[in-house]
C-alpha positions, 0 to 999 in steps of 0.5 A: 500500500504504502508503494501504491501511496508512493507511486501515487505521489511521485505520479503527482509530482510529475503531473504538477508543472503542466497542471500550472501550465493549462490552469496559468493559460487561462488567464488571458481567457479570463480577461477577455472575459472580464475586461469589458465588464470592469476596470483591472484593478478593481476587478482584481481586488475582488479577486483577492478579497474573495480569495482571502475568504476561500483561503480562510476557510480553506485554513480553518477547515484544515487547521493549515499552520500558519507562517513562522516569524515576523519575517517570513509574513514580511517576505511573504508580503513583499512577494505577494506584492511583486506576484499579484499586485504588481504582475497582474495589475500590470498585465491587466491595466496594459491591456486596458490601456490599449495594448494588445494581448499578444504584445502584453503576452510577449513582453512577459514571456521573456521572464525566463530569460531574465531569470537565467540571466540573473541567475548565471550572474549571482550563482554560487557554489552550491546553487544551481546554475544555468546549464548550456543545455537549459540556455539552448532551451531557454533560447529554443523556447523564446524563439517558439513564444516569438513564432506564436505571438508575432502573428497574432500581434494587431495594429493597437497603438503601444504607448510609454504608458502601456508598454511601462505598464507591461514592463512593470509586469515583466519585473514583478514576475521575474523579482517575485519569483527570485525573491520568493526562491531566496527568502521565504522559507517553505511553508503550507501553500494555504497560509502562505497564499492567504498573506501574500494575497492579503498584501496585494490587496491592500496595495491594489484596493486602493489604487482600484479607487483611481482608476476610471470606469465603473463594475457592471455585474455581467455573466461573463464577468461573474463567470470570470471572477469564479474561474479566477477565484477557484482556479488561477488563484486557489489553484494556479497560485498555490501550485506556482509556490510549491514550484518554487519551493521544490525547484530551482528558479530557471527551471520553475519559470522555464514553464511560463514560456509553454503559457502564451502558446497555450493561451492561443490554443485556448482562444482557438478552441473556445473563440474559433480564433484562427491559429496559424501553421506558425502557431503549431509549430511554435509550440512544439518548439516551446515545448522542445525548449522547456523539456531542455530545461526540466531534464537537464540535472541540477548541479 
């Protein structure tokens, strides 16, 4: 029994990137979905405010732990900030302000390649370093994000403001995700979501304030904000944090380049969006170029 449990698991934890990986694509879906229908921030509030309330009854329930020490609440905060607040406030209210979802969908992708470039300038002994085998993936990957995407990138004006938008995006992705591998320790993903969460909303609450436009109480918004509540958040979110916790930050991130690609596909079977040949065979070089990266051994 116990090697059926083990198998079991060990199944499980194979599964779990690309589980990440077709929840994650949905969120662009969902923002076509919500984006008529209320302004970004304060449709994101409501997100993490109805989150709060499922995590908190999540917790209760399962009598989750909660954090240890005054700074790990602190690290967790900070990279709640960077990983909600910060990315998809950015996302959102770049697509809002006009640019395209395709052009706000490359510009994030190159978080990958970010991250490894860091990564290869601050590696230690003892940490994982970039492998040449994960660079040609790394590489391989981006030119499959760029095959996908380049097509489907409309005529929409990009301005400073959109486009600063969407780099604020781009950063808080790749130094949330970093920051969370050095400093927060792991802990129960239940917990540990409730507080990051919990400091996104309070830096994007006020903000949605600001903002112009008003909430309009549609199906499709409803829909949107439950799938973002039950699925991105409870599910994607928490799964993105045991990620990081289990594995090395290239080969975490590696996983967000198969997220554009997958994201077209949805749009092509939900919205009959038209996928070009390019578009199939950039996502077979995105996940040729991940599949370099996951398997090569960490040193």
């Amino acid at each position: 029994m116990t090697a059926i449990v083990s198998n079991r698991q060990l199944a499980w934890l194979a599964a779990m990137p690309w589980v990440f990986v077709a929840i994650w694509s949905t969120g662009f879906v969902v923002a076509r979905l919500a984006m008529p229908h209320a302004p970004p921030l304060t449709f994101l509030s409501w997100r993490y405010a109805l989150s709060l309330l499922a995590f908190g009854l999540w917790i209760t329930l399962a009598r989750a732990p909660w954090p240890r020490g005054a700074a790990q609440w602190g690290h967790l905060a900070v990279s709640g900030v960077l990983m909600h607040a910060g990315y998809l406030g950015g996302v959102w209210a770049a697509v809002r302000l006009g640019m395209p979802a395709g052009t706000a969908a490359l510009i994030v992708g190159l978080q990958p390649l970010f991250t490894a470039l860091w990564v290869s300038r601050v590696a230690t002994p003892g940490q994982a370093a970039v492998t040449a085998q994960q660079w040609a993936g790394l590489l391989l990957g981006l030119a499959g994000l760029v095959t996908v995407v380049w097509p489907k990138l409309s005529l929409g004006e990009v301005t400073p403001a959109n486009l600063g938008l969407a780099v604020v995006a781009l950063a808080s992705i790749t130094i949330g995700t970093l920051y969370q591998k050095q400093h927060v320790v792991p802990a129960d993903v239940r917990s540990g979501n409730f507080v990051q969460i919990a400091a996104a909303l309070v830096v994007s609450a006020p903000l949605a304030w600001l903002e112009p436009g008003v909430l309009v109480w549609h199906p499709d918004l409803l829909t949107a904000l439950a799938w973002s509540v039950l699925v991105l958040t409870l599910g994607g979110s928490s799964l993105l944090m045991v990620l990081i916790q289990r594995g090395a930050a290239t080969r975490v991130t590696s996983l967000l380049y198969l997220v554009p690609p997958c994201t077209a596909l949805l749009a092509w079977w939900l919205f009959a969006e038209r996928m070009a040949a390019s578009g199939w065979a950039g996502m077979a070089l995105c996940a040729v170029g991940v599949g370099l990266v996951l398997r090569s051994p960490a040193r």
